[in-house]
C-alpha positions in Angstrom: -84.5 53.1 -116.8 -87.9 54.8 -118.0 -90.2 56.3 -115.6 -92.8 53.0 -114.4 -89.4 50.8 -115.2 -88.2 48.5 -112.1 -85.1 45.7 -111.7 -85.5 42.7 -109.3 -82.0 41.3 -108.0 -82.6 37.6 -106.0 -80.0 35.7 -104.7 -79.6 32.9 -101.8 -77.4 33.1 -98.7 -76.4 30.5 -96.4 -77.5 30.9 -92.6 -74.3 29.8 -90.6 -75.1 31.2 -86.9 -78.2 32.1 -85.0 -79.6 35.5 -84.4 -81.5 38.5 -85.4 -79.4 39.2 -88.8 -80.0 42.6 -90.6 -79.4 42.6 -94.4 -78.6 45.9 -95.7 -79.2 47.2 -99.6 -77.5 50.4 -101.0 -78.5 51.4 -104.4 -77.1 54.2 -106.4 -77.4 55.9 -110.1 -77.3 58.7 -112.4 -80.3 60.9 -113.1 -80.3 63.6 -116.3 -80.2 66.2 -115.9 -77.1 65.1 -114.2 -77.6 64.5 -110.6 -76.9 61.7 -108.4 -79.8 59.3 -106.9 -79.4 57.1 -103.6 -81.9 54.7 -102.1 -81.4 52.0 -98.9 -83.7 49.2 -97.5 -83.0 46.0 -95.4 -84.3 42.7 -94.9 -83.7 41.0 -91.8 -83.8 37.3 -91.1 -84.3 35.7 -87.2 -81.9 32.5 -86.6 -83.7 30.9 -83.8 -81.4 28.4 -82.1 -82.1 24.6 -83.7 -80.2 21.7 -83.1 -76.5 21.6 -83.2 -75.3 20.0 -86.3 -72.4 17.8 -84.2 -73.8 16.0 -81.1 -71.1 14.0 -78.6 -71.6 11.9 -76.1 -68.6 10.6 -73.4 -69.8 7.6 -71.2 -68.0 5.2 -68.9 -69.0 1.7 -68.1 -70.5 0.6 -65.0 -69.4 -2.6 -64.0 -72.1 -3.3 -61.5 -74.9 -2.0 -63.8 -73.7 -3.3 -67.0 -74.8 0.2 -68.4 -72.5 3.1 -70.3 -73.3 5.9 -67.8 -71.8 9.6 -67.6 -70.7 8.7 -64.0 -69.0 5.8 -61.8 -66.8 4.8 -59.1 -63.5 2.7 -59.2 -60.6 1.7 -56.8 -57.2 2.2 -57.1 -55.8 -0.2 -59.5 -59.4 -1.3 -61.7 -59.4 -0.8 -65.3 -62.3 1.3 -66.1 -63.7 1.8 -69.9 -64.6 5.0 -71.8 -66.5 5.7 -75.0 -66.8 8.6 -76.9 -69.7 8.9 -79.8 -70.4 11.7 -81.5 -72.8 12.4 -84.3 -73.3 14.8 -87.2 -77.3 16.3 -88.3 -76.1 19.1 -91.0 -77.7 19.0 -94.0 -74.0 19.1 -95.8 -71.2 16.7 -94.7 -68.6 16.0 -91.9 -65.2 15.4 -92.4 -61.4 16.3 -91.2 -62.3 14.9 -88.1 -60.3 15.4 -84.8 -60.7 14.0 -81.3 -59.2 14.8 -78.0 -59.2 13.3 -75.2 -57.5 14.4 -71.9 -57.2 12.1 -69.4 -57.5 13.3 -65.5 -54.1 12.9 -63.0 -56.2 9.6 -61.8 -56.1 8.0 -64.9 -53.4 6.3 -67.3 -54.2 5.3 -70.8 -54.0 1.3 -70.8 -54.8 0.5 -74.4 -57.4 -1.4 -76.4 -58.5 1.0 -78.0 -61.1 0.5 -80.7 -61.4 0.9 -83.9 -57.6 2.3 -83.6 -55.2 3.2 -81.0 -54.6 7.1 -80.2 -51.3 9.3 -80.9 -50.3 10.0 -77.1 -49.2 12.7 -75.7 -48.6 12.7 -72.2 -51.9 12.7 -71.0 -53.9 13.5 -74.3 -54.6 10.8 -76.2 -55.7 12.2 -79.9 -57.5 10.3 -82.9 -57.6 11.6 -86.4 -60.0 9.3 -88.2 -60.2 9.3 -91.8 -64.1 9.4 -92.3 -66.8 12.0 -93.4 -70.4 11.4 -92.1 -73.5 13.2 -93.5 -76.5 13.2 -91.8 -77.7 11.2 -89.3 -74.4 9.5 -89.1 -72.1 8.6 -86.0 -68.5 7.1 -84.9 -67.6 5.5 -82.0 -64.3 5.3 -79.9 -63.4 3.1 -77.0 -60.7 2.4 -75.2 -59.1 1.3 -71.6 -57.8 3.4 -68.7 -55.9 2.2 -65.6 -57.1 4.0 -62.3 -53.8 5.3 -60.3 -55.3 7.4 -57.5 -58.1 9.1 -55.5 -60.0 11.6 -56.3 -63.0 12.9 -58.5 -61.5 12.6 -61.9 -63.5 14.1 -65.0 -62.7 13.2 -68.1 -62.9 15.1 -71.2 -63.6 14.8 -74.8 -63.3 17.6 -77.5 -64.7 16.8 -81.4 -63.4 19.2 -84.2 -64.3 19.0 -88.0 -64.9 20.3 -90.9 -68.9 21.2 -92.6 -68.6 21.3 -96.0 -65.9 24.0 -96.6 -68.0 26.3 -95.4 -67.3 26.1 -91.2 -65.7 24.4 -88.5 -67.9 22.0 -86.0 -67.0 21.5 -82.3 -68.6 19.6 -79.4 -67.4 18.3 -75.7 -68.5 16.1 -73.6 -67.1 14.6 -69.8 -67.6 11.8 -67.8 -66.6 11.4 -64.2 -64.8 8.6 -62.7 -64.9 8.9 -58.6 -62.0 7.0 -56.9 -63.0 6.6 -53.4 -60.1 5.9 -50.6 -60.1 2.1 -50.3 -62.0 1.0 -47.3 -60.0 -0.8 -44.6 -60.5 -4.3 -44.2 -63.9 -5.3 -42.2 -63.3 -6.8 -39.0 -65.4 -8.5 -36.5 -64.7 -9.2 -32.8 -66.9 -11.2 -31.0 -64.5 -10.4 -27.6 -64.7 -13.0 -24.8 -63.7 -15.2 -23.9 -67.1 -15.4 -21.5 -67.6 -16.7 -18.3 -70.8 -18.0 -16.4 -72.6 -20.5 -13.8 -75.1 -22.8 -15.8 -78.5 -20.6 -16.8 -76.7 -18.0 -15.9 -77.7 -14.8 -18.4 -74.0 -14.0 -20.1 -74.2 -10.3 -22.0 -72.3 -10.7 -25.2 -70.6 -7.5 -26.7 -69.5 -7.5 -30.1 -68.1 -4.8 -31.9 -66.8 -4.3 -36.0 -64.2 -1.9 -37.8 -63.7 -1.5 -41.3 -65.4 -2.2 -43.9 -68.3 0.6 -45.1 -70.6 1.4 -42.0 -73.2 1.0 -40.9 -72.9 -3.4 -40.0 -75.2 -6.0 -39.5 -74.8 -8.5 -36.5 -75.0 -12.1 -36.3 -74.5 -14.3 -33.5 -74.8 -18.3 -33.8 -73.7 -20.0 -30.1 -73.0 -23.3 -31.1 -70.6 -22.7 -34.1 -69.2 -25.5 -35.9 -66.5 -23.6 -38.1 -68.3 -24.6 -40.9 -72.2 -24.1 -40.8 -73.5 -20.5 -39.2 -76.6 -20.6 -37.3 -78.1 -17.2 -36.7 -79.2 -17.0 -32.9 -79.4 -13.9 -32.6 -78.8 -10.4 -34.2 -77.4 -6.8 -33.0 -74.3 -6.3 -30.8 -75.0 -7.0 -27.7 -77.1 -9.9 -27.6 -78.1 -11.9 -24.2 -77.6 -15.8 -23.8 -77.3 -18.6 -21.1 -76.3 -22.3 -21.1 -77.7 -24.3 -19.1 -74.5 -27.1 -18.9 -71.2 -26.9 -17.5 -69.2 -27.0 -20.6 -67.0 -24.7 -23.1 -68.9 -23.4 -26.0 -67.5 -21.5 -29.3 -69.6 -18.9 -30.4 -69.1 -16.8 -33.5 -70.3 -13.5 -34.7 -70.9 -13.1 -38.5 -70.4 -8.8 -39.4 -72.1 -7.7 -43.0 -71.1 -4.4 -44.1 -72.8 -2.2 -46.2 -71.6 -3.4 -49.3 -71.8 -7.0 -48.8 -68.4 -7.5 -47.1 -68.9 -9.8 -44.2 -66.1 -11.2 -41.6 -66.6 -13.9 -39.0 -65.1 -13.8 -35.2 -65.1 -16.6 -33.0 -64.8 -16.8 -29.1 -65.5 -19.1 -26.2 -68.1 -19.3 -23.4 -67.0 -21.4 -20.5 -69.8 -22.2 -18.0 -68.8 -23.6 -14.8 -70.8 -24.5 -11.3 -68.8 -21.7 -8.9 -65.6 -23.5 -6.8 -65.2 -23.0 -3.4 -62.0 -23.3 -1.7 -60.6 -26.3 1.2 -62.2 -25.6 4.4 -59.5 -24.2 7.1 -57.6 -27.1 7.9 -57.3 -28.1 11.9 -54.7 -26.7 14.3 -51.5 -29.0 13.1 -50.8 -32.1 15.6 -48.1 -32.8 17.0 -45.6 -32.2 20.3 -45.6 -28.5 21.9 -42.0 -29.1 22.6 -38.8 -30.6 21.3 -34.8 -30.4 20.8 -32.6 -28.5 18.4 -31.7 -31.2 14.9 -34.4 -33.3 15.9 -37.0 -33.9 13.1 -40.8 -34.0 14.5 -44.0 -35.5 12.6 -47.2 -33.1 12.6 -50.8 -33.7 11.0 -54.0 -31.9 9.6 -56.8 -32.5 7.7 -59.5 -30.9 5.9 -62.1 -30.8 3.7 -63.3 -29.4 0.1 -67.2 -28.6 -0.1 -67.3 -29.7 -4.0 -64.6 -33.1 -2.8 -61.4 -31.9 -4.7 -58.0 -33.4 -4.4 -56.3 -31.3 -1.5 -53.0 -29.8 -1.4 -51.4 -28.5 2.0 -49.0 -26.1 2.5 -46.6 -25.9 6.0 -45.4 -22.7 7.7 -42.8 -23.8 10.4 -42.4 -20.3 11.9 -38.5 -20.3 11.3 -38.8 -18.7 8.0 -39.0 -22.1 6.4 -42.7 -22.7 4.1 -43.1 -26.3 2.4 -43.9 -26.4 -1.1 -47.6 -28.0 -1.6 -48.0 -31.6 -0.7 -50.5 -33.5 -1.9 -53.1 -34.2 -3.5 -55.0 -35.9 -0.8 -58.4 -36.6 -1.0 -60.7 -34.7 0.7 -60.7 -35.7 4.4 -57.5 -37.7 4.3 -54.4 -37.1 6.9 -51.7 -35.0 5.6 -48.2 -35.6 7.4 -45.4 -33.4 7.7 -41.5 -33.5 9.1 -39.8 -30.8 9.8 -36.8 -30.1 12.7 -35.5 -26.7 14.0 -31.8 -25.7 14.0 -32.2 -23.0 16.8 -33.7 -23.2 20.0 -36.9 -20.7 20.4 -40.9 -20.6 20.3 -42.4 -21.0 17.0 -45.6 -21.2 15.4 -46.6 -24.2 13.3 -49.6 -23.5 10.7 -50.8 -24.8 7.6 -53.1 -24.3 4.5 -55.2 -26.0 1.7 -55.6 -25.6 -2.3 -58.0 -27.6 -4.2 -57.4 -28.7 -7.9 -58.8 -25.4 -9.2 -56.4 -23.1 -7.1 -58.6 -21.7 -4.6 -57.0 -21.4 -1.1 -58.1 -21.6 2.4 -57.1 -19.4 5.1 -54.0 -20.5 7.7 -54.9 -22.8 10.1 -54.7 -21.6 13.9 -51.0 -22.3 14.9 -49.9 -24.5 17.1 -46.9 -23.6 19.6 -43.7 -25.3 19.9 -40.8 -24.7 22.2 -37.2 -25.7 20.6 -34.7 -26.3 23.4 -30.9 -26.8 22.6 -30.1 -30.3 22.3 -27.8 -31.9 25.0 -24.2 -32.9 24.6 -23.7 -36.1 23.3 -22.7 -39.1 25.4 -21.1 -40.8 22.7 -22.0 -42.0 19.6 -22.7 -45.8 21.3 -24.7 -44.5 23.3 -26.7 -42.0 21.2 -27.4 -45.1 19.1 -28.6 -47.1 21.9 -30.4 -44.3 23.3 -32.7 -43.7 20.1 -33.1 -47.4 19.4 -34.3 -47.7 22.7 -36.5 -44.7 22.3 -37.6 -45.9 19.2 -38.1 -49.9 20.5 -39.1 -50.1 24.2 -39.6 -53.8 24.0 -35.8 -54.2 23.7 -35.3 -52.3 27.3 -37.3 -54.8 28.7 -34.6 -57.7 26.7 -31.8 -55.5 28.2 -32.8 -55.8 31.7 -33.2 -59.5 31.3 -29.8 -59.6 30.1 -28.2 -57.8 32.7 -30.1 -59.6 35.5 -29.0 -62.9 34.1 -25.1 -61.7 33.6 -25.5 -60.0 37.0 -26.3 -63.0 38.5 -23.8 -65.2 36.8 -21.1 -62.5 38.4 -22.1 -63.0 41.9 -22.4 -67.3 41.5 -18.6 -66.2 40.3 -17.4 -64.5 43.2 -19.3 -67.1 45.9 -16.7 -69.7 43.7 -13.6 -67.9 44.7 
């Protein structure tokens, strides 16, 4: 080269990576008289940071919203669905494509996928998809996963490929499936059953478990097992009925999802019983013999004029089952005889159909004296019929008059 004389050397170069990129010259040469020359410059080109040529995108379905969303919640056992897009903005072209998937310890790989099924191993499942996108261009995988267990499972996807020869493209993306433990089953108790007098004001307490907190109440008082009613609302609600009767009452609980349970219980309202008035001192004799059986009485009354039972205490150790029913006011009889001679109190008491009992009667006294020998079992008889007949005593002293008589009108004869 001449003195004045210059050389221009341009050439183009590819910018693969961002930064602040120094390009160096070195230029060297022979000057005569012989000596050597030596010159350096640099250029430097600034990569600011543009838009990724490979874009990916991992989404799971909502079943609820009917959207693709990068987040959702299953239960144990659902089938939840995944897609994975990715998409390529180089100005060049896309191609020896791989994708990865690895599924979470939540998840198992339950097929359909779409366009192709995956090459598994264990739990990556991997595509290899013979296609080469330019710009602007995208590809889209779906497929099925089976939910196993709890947890908050994330799920990744990695992309891998090929620009042009000149370098390789990678992206990742994740979605999250959260597996919730399942709720236990909603439960509503109404308790009871409930007691009252007519208009009486009954406090009602119900209570709910299970389910997902917090509940809504509902009360309907006259439940038919088929229509609810809302009567009332909240837990402990307040109510009275103003007729004797038995009611069924049901209480409707609404979780917070939706989840509702019905509970059903009884009211019975009831005018207050009141038990037998305290029957009268027993009648009958103060005294008697040993083996001989003796009648007694009572009577009483019931303030609402229920039947009437009567029980007997015969002070020997011996109680009478209940005898009856008699209605209110009427006699009651009892027998009863004593084996041993003695002093004993005789006392009784009343039930009414519903159970309640009086208090024992005052007692009445009876001495027990020891039967005499008997004179013969003739005798005995005629004794006790006697006893028991006193007209034929009068017919016996007629008799004997007359034979009597008919013995002496003998003995004038001889």
């Amino acid at each position: 080269m001449l003195p004045g004389e210059n050389v221009v050397v341009v050439f183009d170069a590819l910018v693969v990576s961002d930064g602040t990129n120094v390009n160096v010259v070195n230029v060297t040469g022979e000057e005569c008289p012989p000596r050597t020359l030596f010159c350096q410059d640099t250029a430097t080109v600034i990569v600011t940071c543009g838009p990724p040529s490979l874009i990916c995108d991992k989404k799971v379905w909502n079943s609820d919203t009917q959207t693709w969303e990068d987040e959702t919640t299953a239960e144990i056992g659902e089938i939840v669905r995944f897609n994975i897009t990715f998409s390529y903005w180089g100005d060049l072209s896309f191609y020896n494509i791989w994708v990865l998937d690895i599924l979470p310890p939540c998840l198992e790989y339950a097929d359909n996928a779409d366009p192709s099924e995956p090459a598994i191993n264990g739990n990556e499942l991997l595509w290899h998809p013979m296609i080469s996108l330019g710009y602007g261009e995208s590809y889209s995988i779906e497929y099925d996963a089976l939910v196993i267990s709890n947890g908050t499972n994330v799920n990744v996807a990695n992309i891998t490929g090929i620009e042009c020869g000149v370098r390789e493209l990678y992206c990742q993306d994740e979605a999250t499936v959260i597996v919730e433990e399942p709720a236990e089953e909603l439960v509503a108790d109404a308790d009871g059953p409930y007691h009252g007098e007519p208009d009486e004001i009954i406090d009602l307490s119900g209570s709910a478990s299970g389910g997902v907190p917090p509940y809504v109440f509902e009360w309907d008082f006259n439940y038919d097992g088929v229509t609810f009613n809302v009567d009332a609302t909240g837990a402990t609600p307040t109510h009275s009925w103003s007729t004797e009767g038995t009611y069924t009452i049901a209480l409707r609980v609404t979780d917070n999802i939706g989840t509702k349970d019905i509970d059903t219980t009884t009211v019975i309202i009831e005018t207050p019983n009141n038990p037998p008035l305290r029957p009268g001192t027993p009648e009958g004799p103060n005294e008697g013999k040993t083996k001989t059986d003796y009648t007694f009485s009572t009577s009483t009354t019931d303030p609402d004029g229920d039947q009437i039972w009567y029980k007997w205490s015969w002070g020997d150790g011996n109680v009478s089952g209940w005898i009856g029913p008699f209605d209110s006011g009427d006699t009651c009889e009892a027998v009863h005889h004593w084996t041993e001679k003695g002093t004993y109190e005789i006392k009784v008491k009343a039930k009414d159909s519903k159970g309640e009992e009086s208090s024992w009667s005052v007692p009445l006294e009876i001495g027990i004296t020891k039967k005499a020998r008997s004179k013969g079992y003739f005798v005995d008889f005629i004794e006790k019929l006697l006893e028991k007949f006193p007209v034929l005593e009068k017919i016996f002293k007629i008799i004997t008059s007359i034979l009597t008589s008919f013995q002496n009108i003998g003995s004038n004869i001889k």
